[in-house]
ZALUM-830905 format. One record per atom (N, C-alpha, C): residue in one letter; chain; atom name; z, y, x. Coordinates in Angstrom, 3 decimals. Each point is the difference from the previous one (the first is absolute). Example, Ala and Ser with C-alpha at 12.3 -4.5 7.8 and 13.67 -1.06 7.14 Angstrom:
> a;A;N;7.800;-5.690;13.190
> a;A;CA;0.000;1.190;-0.890
> a;A;C;0.000;1.200;0.900
> s;A;N;-0.720;1.050;-0.350
> s;A;CA;0.060;1.190;0.820
> s;A;C;0.730;1.090;-0.770
END
This chain:
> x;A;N;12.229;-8.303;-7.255
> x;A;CA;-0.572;-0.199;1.314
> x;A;C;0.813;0.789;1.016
> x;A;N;0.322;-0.733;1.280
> x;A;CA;0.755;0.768;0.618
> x;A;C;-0.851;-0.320;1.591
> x;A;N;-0.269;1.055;0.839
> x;A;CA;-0.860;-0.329;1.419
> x;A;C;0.678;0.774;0.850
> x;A;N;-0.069;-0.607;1.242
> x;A;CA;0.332;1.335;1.083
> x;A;C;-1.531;-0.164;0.630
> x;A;N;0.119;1.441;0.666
> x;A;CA;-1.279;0.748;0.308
> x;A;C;0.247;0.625;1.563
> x;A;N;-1.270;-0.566;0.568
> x;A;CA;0.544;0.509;1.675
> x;A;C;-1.316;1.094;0.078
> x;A;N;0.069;1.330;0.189
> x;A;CA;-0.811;0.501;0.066
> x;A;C;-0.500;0.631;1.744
> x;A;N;-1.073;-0.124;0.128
> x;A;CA;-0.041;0.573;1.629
> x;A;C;-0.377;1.100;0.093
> x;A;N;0.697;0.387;0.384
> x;A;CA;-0.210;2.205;0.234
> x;A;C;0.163;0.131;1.492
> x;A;N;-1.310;0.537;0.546
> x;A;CA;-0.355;0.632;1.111
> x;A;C;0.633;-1.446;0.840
> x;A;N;1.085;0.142;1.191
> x;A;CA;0.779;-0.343;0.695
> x;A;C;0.703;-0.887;-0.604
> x;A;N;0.518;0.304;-0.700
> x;A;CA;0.900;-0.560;-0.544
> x;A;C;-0.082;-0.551;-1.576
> x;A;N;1.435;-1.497;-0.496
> x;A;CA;-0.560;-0.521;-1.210
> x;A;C;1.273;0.224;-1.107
> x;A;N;-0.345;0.597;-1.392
> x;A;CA;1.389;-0.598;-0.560
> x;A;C;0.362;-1.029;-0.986
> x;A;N;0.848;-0.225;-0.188
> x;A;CA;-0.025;-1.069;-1.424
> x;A;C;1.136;0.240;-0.781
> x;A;N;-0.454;-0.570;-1.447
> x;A;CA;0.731;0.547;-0.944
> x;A;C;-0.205;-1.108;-1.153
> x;A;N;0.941;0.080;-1.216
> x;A;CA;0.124;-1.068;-0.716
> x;A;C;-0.937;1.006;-1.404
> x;A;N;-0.844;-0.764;-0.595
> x;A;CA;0.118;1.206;-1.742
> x;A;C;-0.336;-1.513;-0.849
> x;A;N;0.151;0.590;-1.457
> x;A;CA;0.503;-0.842;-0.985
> x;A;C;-0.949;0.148;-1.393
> x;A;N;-0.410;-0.488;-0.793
> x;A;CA;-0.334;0.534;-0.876
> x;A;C;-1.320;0.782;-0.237
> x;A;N;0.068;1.181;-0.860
> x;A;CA;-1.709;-0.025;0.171
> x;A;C;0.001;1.023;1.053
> x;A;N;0.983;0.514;0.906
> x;A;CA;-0.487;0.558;1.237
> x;A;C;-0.524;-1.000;0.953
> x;A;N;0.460;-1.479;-0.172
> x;A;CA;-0.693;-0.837;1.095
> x;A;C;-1.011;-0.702;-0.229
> x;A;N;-0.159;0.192;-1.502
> x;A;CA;-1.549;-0.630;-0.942
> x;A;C;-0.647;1.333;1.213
> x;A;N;-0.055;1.122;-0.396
> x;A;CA;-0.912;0.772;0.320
> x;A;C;-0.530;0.438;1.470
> x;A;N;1.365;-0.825;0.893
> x;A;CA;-0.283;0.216;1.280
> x;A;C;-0.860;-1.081;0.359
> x;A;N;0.637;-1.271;-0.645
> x;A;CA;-0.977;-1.354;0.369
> x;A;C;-1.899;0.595;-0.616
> x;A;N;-0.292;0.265;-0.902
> x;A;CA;-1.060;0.883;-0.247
> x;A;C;-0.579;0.509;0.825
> x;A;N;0.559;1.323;0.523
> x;A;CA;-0.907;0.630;1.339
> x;A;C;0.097;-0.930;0.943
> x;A;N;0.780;-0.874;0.905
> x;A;CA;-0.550;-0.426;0.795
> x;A;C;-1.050;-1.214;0.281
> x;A;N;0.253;-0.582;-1.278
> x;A;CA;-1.190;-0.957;-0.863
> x;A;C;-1.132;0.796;0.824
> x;A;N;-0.372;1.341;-0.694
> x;A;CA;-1.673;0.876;-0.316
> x;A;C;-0.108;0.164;1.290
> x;A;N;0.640;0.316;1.298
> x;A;CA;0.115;0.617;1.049
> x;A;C;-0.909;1.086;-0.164
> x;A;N;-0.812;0.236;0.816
> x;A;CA;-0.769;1.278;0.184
> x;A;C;-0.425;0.611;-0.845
> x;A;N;-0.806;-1.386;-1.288
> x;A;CA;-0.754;0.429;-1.062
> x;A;C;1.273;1.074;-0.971
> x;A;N;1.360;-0.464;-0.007
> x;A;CA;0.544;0.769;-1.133
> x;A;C;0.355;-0.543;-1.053
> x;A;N;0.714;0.431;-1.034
> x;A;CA;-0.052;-0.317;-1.172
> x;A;C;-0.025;1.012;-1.190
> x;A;N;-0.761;-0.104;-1.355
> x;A;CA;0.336;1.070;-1.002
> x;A;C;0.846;-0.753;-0.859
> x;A;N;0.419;0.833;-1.019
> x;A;CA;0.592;-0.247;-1.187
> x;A;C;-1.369;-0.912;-0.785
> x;A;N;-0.987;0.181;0.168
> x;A;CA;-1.234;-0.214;-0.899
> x;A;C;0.035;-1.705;-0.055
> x;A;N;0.040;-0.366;1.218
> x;A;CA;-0.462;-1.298;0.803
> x;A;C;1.685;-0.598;0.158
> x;A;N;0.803;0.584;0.074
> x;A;CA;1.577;-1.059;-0.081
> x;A;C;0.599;1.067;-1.331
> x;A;N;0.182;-0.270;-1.120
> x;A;CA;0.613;0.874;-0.896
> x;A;C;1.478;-0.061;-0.231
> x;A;N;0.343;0.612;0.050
> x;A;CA;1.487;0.405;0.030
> x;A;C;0.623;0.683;-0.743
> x;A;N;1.197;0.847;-0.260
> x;A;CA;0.811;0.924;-1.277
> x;A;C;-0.166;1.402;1.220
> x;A;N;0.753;-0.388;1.426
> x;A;CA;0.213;1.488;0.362
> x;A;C;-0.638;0.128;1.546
> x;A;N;-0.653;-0.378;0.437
> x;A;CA;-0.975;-0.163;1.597
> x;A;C;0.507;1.384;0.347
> x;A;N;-0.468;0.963;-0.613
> x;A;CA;0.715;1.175;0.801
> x;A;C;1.558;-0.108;0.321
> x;A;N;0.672;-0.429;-0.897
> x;A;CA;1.597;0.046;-0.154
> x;A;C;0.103;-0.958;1.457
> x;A;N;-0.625;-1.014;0.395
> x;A;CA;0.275;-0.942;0.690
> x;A;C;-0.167;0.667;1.321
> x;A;N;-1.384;0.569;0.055
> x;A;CA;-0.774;0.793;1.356
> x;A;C;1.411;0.444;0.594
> x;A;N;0.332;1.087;-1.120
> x;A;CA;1.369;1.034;0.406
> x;A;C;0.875;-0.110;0.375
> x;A;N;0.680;-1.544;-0.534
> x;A;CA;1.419;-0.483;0.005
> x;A;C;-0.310;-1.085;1.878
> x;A;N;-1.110;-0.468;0.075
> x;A;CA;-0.621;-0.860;1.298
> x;A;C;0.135;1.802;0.979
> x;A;N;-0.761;0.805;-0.241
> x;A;CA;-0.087;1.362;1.349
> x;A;C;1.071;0.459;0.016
> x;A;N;1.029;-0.255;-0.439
> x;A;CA;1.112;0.852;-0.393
> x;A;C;0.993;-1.266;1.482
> x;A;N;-0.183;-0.809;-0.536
> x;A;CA;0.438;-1.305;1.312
> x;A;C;-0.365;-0.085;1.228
> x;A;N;-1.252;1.272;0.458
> x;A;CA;-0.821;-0.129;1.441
> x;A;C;-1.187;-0.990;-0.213
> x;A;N;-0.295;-0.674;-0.927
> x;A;CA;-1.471;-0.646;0.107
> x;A;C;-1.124;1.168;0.158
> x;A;N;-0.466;-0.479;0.567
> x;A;CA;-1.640;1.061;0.039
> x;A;C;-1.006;-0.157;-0.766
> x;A;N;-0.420;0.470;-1.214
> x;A;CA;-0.690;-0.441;-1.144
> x;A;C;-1.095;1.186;0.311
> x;A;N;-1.179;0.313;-0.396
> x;A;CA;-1.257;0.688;-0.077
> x;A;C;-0.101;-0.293;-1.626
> x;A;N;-0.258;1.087;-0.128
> x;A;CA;-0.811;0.311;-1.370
> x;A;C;-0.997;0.608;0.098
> x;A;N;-1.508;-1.012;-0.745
> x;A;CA;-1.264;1.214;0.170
> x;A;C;-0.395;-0.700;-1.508
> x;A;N;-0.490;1.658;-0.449
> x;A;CA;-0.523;-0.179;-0.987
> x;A;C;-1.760;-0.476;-0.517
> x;A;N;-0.224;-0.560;-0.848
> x;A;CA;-1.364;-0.617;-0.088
> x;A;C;-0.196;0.559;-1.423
> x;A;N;-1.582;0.549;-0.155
> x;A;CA;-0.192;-0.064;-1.794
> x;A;C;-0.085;-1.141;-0.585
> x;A;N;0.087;0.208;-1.334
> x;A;CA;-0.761;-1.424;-0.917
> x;A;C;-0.455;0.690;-0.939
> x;A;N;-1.011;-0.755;-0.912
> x;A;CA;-0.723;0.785;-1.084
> x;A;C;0.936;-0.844;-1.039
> x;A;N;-0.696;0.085;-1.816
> x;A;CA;-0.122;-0.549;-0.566
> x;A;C;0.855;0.897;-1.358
> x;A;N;1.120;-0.430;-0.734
> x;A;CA;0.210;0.470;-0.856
> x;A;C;0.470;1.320;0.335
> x;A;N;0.900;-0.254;0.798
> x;A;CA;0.500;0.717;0.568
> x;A;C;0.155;0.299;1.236
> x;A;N;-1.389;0.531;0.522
> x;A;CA;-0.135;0.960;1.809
> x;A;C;0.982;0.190;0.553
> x;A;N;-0.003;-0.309;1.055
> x;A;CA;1.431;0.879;0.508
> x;A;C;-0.208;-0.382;1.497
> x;A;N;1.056;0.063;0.551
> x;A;CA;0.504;-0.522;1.576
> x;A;C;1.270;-1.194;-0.485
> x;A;N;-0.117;-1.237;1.007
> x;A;CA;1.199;-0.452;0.297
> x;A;C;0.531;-0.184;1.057
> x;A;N;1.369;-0.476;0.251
> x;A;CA;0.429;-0.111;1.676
> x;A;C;-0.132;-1.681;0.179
> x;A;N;-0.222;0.183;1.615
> x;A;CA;-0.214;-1.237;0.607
> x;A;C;1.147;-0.130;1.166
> x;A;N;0.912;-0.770;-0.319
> x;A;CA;1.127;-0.211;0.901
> x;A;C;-0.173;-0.528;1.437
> x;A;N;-0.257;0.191;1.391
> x;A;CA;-0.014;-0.633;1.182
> x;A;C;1.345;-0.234;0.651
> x;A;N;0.131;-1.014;0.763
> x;A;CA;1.629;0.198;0.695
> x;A;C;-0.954;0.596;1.147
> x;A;N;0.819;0.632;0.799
> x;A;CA;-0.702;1.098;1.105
> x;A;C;0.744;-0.692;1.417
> x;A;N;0.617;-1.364;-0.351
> x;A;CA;0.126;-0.916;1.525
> x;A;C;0.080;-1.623;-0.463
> x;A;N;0.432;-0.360;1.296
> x;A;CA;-0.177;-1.861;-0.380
> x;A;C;1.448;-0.400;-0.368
> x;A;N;0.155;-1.268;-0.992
> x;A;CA;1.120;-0.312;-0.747
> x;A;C;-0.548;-1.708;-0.108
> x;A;N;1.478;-0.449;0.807
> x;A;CA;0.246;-1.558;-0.177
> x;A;C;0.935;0.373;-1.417
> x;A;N;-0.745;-0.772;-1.205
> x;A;CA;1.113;-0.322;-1.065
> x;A;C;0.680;-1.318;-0.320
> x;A;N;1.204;-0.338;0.029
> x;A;CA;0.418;-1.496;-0.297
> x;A;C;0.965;0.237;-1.166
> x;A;N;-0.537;-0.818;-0.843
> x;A;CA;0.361;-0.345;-0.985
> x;A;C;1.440;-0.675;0.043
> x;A;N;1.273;0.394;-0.518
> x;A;CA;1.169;-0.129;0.004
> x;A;C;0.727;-1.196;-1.191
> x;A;N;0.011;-1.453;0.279
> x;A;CA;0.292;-0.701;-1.113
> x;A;C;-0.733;-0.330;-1.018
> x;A;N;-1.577;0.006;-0.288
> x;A;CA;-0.336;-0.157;-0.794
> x;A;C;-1.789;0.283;0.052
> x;A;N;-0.675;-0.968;-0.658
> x;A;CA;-1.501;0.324;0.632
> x;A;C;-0.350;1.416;-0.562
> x;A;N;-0.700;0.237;0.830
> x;A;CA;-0.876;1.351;-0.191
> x;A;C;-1.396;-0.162;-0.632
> x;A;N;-0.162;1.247;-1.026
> x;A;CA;-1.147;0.400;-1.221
> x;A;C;-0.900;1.180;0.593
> x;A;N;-1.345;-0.288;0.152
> x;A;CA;-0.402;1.690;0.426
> x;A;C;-1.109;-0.163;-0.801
END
């Protein structure tokens, strides 16, 4: 999968091309918009690896954590993009 991504920050917009499962995972958050996304509800190998390698590029991602019960209690993260994003799909239909 390959998309470019126009993101709007404040004033101003940028755009950028990503490929692969960085653009699986971008098409993802902007799918959820506000609501977010977890690992729980879109499952994946590395959501954090992705978060990192996407903030590391200037996207604005939010992470808040939520509990869950069950075998295993814990907290998980819930991914938000933290602005608005036109995604177009580059050559090929798009999966979300």
């Amino acid at each position: 999968m390959q998309i470019q991504v126009t993101l709007a920050l404040s004033e101003q917009s940028r755009t950028f091309e990503l490929k692969g499962r960085l653009g699986w995972a971008m098409v993802q958050l902007a799918n959820a918009g506000a609501k977010g996304v977890t690992p729980i509800e879109r499952p994946a190998p590395r959501w954090s690896g992705y978060v990192f390698d996407l903030r590391e590029m200037g996207i604005p991602i939010a992470t808040h954590l939520e509990p869950h019960e069950g075998s295993y209690p814990g907290t998980h993260a819930r991914y938000v993009l933290s602005c608005d994003a036109k995604v177009d799909l580059l050559g090929q239909e798009a999966s979300a």
